[in-house]
C-alpha positions, 0 to 999 in steps of 0.5 A: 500500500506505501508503495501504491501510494509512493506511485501515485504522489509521484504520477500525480506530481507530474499531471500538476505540473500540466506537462502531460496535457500539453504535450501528449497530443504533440507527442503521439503526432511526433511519434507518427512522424517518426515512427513511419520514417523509421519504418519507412526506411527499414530501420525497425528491429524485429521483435513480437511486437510486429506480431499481431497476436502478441498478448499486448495487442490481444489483451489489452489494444484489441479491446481498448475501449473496454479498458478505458471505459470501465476503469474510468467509470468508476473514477469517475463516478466517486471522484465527481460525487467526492467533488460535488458534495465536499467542494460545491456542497450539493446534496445526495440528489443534486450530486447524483445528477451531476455523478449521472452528467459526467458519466455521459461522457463515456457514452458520448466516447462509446458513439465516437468510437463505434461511429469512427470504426465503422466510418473506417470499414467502410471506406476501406470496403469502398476503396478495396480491391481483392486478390484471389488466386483463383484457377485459370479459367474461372470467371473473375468474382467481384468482391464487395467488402474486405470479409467476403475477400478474406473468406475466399483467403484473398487479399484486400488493398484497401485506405485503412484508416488506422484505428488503433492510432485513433482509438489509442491517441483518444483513449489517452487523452480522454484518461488524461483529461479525467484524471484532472479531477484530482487537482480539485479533490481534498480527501483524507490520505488515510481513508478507505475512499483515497486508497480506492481513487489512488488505486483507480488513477494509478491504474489508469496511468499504467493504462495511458502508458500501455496506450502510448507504447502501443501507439508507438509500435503500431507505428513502427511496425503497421500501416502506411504514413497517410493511414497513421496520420489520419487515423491520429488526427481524427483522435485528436479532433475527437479528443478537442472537439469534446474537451476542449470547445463542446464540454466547456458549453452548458448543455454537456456532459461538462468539464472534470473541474466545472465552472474552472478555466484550464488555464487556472486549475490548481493542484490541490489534492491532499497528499 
C-alpha cells in the first residue's frame, strides 16, 4: 500500500505540473512522424511486437475501449460525487445528477468510437480491391467488402484508416483529461475512499502508458504514413472537439473541474 501510494504522489506530481496535457497530443503526432520514417526506411528491429497476436495487442489494444471505459467509470463516478458534495456542497440528489452528467461522457466516447470504426470499414470496403488466386479459367468474382475477400483467403488493398492510432491517441487523452479531477479533490490520505481513487488513477496511468507504447509500435511496425496520420488526427479532433470547445458549453456532459478555466486549475489534492 506505501508503495501504491509512493506511485501515485509521484504520477500525480507530474499531471500538476500540466506537462502531460500539453504535450501528449504533440507527442503521439511526433511519434507518427517518426515512427513511419523509421519504418519507412527499414530501420525497425524485429521483435513480437510486429506480431499481431502478441498478448499486448490481444489483451489489452484489441479491446481498448473496454479498458478505458470501465476503469474510468468508476473514477469517475466517486471522484465527481467526492467533488460535488465536499467542494460545491450539493446534496445526495443534486450530486447524483451531476455523478449521472459526467458519466455521459463515456457514452458520448462509446458513439465516437463505434461511429469512427465503422466510418473506417467502410471506406476501406469502398476503396478495396481483392486478390484471389483463383484457377485459370474461372470467371473473375467481384468482391464487395474486405470479409467476403478474406473468406475466399484473398487479399484486400484497401485506405485503412488506422484505428488503433485513433482509438489509442483518444483513449489517452480522454484518461488524461479525467484524471484532472484530482487537482480539485481534498480527501483524507488515510481513508478507505483515497486508497480506492489512488488505486483507480494509478491504474489508469499504467493504462495511458500501455496506450502510448502501443501507439508507438503500431507505428513502427503497421500501416502506411497517410493511414497513421489520419487515423491520429481524427483522435485528436475527437479528443478537442469534446474537451476542449463542446464540454466547456452548458448543455454537456461538462468539464472534470466545472465552472474552472484550464488555464487556472490548481493542484490541490491532499497528499
Amino acid at each position: 500500500m506505501e508503495r501504491l501510494e509512493r506511485c501515485g504522489r509521484r504520477l500525480r506530481a507530474g499531471l500538476a505540473a500540466g506537462r502531460v496535457s500539453r504535450r501528449l497530443p504533440w507527442l503521439l503526432i511526433g511519434i507518427v512522424l517518426l515512427g513511419s520514417a523509421l519504418k519507412d526506411h527499414e530501420l525497425v528491429p524485429e521483435t513480437p511486437l510486429q506480431n499481431k497476436r502478441n498478448p499486448l495487442n490481444v489483451y489489452f489494444v484489441k479491446v481498448a475501449w473496454a479498458w478505458t471505459f470501465w476503469l474510468l467509470l468508476p473514477f469517475i463516478a466517486v471522484t465527481t460525487f467526492q467533488l460535488a458534495k465536499s467542494r460545491f456542497l450539493y446534496g445526495l440528489t443534486k450530486s447524483v445528477l451531476v455523478v449521472l452528467r459526467r458519466l455521459s461522457s463515456l457514452l458520448v466516447g462509446t458513439a465516437i468510437w463505434y461511429l469512427c470504426t465503422r466510418l473506417f470499414i467502410y471506406i476501406e470496403n469502398l476503396t478495396g480491391t481483392c486478390t484471389t488466386s483463383g484457377k485459370p479459367g474461372e470467371p473473375h468474382r467481384l468482391y464487395a467488402t474486405k470479409q467476403e475477400c478474406h473468406q475466399d483467403n484473398g487479399i484486400w488493398d484497401g485506405f485503412d484508416i488506422s484505428g488503433h492510432c485513433f482509438l489509442l491517441s483518444y483513449c489517452a487523452l480522454m484518461i488524461v483529461e479525467e484524471v484532472a479531477v484530482l487537482e480539485g479533490l481534498s480527501i483524507d490520505q488515510n481513508s478507505k475512499l483515497h486508497v480506492v481513487i489512488n488505486s483507480l488513477f494509478v491504474s489508469l496511468c499504467f493504462l495511458t502508458m500501455i496506450w502510448v507504447f502501443m501507439f508507438l509500435c503500431t507505428a513502427i511496425y503497421f500501416h502506411d504514413f497517410s493511414q497513421k496520420l489520419l487515423g491520429v488526427l481524427i483522435g485528436l479532433s475527437a479528443w478537442y472537439g469534446t474537451y476542449r470547445f463542446w464540454y466547456l458549453k452548458p448543455f454537456s456532459p461538462g468539464l472534470p473541474l466545472p465552472n474552472i478555466p484550464l488555464s487556472s486549475k490548481k493542484y490541490s489534492y491532499r497528499r
